[in-house]
N, C-alpha and C positions, 0 to 999 in steps of 0.2 A: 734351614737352608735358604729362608726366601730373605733375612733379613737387612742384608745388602739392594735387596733390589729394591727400586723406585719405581713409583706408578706412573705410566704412562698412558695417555689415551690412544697413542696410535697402534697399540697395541691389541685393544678392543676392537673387536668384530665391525664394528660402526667406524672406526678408526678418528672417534672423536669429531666426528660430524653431525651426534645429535645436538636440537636448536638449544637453545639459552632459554633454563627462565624467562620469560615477561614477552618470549617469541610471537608477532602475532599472526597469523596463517592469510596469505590475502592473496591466495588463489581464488581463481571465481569471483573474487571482488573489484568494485570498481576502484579505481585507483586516485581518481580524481571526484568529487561531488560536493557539487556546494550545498553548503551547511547550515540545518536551519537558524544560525545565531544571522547569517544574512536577510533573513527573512524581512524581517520587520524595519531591518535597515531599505530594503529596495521597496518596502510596501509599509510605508508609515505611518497609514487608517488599518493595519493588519486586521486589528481585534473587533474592529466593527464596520468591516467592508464586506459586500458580498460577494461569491465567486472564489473562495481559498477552501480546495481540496485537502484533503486528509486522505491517502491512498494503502492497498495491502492485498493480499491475499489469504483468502481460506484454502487452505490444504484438505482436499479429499481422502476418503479412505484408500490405505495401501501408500499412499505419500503419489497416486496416479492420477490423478485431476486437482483441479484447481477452480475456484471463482474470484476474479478482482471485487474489491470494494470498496466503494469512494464515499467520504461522505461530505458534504457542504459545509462547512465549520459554522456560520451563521446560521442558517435552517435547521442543519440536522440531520438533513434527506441523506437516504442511503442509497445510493445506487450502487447496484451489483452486476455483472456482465461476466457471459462464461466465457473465455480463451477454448482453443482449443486444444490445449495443452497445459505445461506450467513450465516448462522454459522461457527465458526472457523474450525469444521474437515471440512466441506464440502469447506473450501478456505484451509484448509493444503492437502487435499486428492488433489485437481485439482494441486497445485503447486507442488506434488511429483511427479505427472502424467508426469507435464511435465518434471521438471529435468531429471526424467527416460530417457527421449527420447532424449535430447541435450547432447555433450561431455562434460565428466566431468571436475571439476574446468574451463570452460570458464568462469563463473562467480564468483566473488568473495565474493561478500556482499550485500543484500536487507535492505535498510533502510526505516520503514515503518513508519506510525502515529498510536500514542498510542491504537488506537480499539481494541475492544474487541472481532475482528473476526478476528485477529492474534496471541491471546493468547497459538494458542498453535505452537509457532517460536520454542521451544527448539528440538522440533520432527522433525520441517523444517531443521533447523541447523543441526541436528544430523543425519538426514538420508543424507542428501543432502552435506555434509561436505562446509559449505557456510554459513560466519559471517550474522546474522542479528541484525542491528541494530536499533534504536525509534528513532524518534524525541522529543523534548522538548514539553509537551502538549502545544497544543493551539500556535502550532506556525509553520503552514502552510509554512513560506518562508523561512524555513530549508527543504523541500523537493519540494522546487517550481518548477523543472522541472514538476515533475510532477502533480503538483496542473494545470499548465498552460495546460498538454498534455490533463487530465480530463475536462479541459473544452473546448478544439478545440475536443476532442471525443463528447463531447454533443453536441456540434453545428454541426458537422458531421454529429450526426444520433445516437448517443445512448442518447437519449431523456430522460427527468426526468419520463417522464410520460411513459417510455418505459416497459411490461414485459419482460424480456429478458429469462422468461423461455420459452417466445412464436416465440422467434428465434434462428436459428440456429447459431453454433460459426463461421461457413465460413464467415457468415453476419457481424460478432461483429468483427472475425479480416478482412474483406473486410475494414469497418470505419478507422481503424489503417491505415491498407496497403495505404489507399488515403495521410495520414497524411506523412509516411514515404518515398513516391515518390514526395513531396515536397521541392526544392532546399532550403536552408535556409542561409540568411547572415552571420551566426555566424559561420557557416561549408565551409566557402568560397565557398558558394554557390552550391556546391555539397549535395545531399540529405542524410536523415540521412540512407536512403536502403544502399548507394555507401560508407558511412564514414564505416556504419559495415560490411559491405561486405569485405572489406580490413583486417578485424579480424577473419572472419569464413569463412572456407569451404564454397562455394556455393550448394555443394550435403547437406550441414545439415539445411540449408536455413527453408524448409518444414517443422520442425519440431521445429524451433525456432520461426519463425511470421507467 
């Protein structure tokens, strides 16, 4: 009885308004981000200049806190800093916090991953006068320094299972601080503390890790 009939979608419940294969969802995302293949075109000592950030987030237990994590692409140094939160103002509010208190232009550029609790970079950039750049989605080992720094910080002690609003940030950068008095083969064995120490002021120390 049905074989006359032709399939329709507007017939279906959805009435043919579900998306297409290859759909890609860009709610909560930013729309606009420059991208890090810009990178090295506006900064063309890139690979051996100092002051180029690698930026992220550790997610706490329950998906309810957060810690940023930046790390120096030339040193190595990891600095970590709690938000008070993990929505995007409450990770742009903690990272103007700190720019405020470090000398200006020491850093040049934070290149982050696509999240949508960096969406609002234009406010970062624009107060902080400092390039921010994305990675290519879904492609962790265009910012693998610090992909590797996020997981010797878990194995450290900021645990998956950790609340991090139920500790203090002396705590969260004490975990850093173990990582960065660390000699490393690739810094001719010198720690990533001694490689930045040789670019900053040791009175602005305190205010930067």
């Amino acid at each position: 009885m049905f074989k006359d009939q032709t399939f329709d979608s507007k017939h279906l419940p959805m009435k043919g308004k579900r998306k297409p294969n290859g759909h890609k969802e860009t709610r909560g995302k930013q729309a606009f981000r420059r991208s890090i293949h810009d990178r090295t075109h506006d900064y063309t000592h890139f690979n051996h200049e100092f002051g180029h950030l690698e930026g992220d987030t550790i997610v706490g237990g329950k998906h309810k806190s957060a810690v940023i994590t930046l790390v120096e692409r030339l040193s190595k140094v990891i600095i970590t800093l709690k938000p008070t939160g993990r929505q995007a103002k409450d990770i742009e509010n903690r990272l103007n916090q700190w720019f405020d208190s470090v000398p200006k232009h020491l850093f040049k550029s934070i290149t982050f991953d696509c999240g949508k609790e960096f969406s609002t970079w234009k406010n970062i950039s624009n107060i902080n006068d400092i390039s921010i750049y994305f990675a290519d989605p879904g492609t962790p080992s265009q910012r693998g320094l610090n992909e590797n720094s996020n997981g010797l910080l878990r194995k450290d002690g900021l645990y998956k299972a950790m609340d991090f609003n139920g500790v203090s940030e002396t705590f969260i950068q004490s975990v850093a601080s173990k990582r960065n008095h660390i000699p490393r083969k690739s810094l001719d064995y010198r720690t990533p503390l001694e490689l930045f120490l040789s670019y900053v002021d040791k009175d602005d120390l305190s205010s930067l890790i």
